[in-house]
C-alpha positions in Angstrom: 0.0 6.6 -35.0 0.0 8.9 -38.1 -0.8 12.7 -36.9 -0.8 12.0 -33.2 0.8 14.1 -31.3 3.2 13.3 -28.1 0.3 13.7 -25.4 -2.0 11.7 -27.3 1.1 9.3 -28.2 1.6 9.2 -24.6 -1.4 8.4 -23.4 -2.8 5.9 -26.1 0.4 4.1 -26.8 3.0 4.5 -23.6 0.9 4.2 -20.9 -1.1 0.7 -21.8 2.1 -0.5 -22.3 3.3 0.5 -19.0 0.2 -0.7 -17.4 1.5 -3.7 -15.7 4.9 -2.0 -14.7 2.8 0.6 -13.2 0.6 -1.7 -11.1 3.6 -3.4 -9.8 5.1 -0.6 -8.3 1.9 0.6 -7.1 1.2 -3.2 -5.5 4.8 -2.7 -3.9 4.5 1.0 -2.5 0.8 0.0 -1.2 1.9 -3.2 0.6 4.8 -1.1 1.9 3.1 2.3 3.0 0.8 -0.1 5.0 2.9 -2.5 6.5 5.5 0.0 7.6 6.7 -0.8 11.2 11.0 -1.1 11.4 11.7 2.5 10.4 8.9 4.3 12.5 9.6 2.5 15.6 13.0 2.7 15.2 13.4 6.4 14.5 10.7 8.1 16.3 8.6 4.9 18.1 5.4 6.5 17.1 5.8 9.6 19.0 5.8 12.5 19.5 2.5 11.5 20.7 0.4 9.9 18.2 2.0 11.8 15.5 3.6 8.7 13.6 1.1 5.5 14.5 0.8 3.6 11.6 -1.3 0.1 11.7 1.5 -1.8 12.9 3.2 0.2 15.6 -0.6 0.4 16.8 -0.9 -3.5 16.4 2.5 -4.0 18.5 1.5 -1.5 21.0 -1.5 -3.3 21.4 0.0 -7.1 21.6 3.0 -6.0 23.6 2.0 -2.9 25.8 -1.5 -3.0 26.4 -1.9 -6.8 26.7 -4.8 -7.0 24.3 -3.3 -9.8 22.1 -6.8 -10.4 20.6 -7.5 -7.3 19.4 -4.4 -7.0 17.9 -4.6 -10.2 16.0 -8.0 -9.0 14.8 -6.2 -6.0 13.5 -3.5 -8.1 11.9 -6.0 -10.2 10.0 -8.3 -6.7 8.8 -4.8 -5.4 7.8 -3.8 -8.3 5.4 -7.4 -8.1 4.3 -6.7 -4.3 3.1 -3.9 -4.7 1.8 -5.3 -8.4 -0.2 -8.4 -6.6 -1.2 -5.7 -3.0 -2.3 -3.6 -5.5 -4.5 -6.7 -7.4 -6.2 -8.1 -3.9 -7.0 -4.8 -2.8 -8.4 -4.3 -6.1 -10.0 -7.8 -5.8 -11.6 -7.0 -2.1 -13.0 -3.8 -3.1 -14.6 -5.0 -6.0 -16.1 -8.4 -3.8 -18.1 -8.5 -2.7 -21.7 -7.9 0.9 -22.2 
């Protein structure tokens, strides 16, 4: 683009480009940040207190330590729903004309 300069470069030519790059690492940290279970529990176990409860140490919790299989099923389902409905959203984004 003749007389552009580099933010208007940046953001008119770069970033549309980048667009589907961009959603797929935003897909991946999403689906990641929500379903985050391993390193928590293994480093602190969602304590000290509540501090560090994230959907699925409260959905094991639940299952495994409070007996409530059924509401932690329900849980599990809402959660894939989230994250399902997060992706689509992101997907959508990406995927509109500038």
């Amino acid at each position: 683009m003749d007389g552009a300069g580099p933010v208007r470069e940046f953001r008119s030519i770069t970033v549309p480009l980048l667009r589907p790059e961009i959603a797929v690492a935003l897909s991946i940290t999403v689906i990641a940040a929500l379903s985050s279970f391993d390193l928590i529990y293994i480093t602190t176990g969602g304590g000290p207190g509540n501090a560090t409860v994230v959907p699925g140490i409260l959905i094991y919790r639940l299952a495994f330590g409070g007996g409530a299989v059924g509401l932690a099923s329900a849980l599990a389902v809402v959660l894939t729903a989230v994250i399902s409905v997060a992706v689509l959203v992101i997907n959508r984004l990406a995927k509109e004309a500038p």
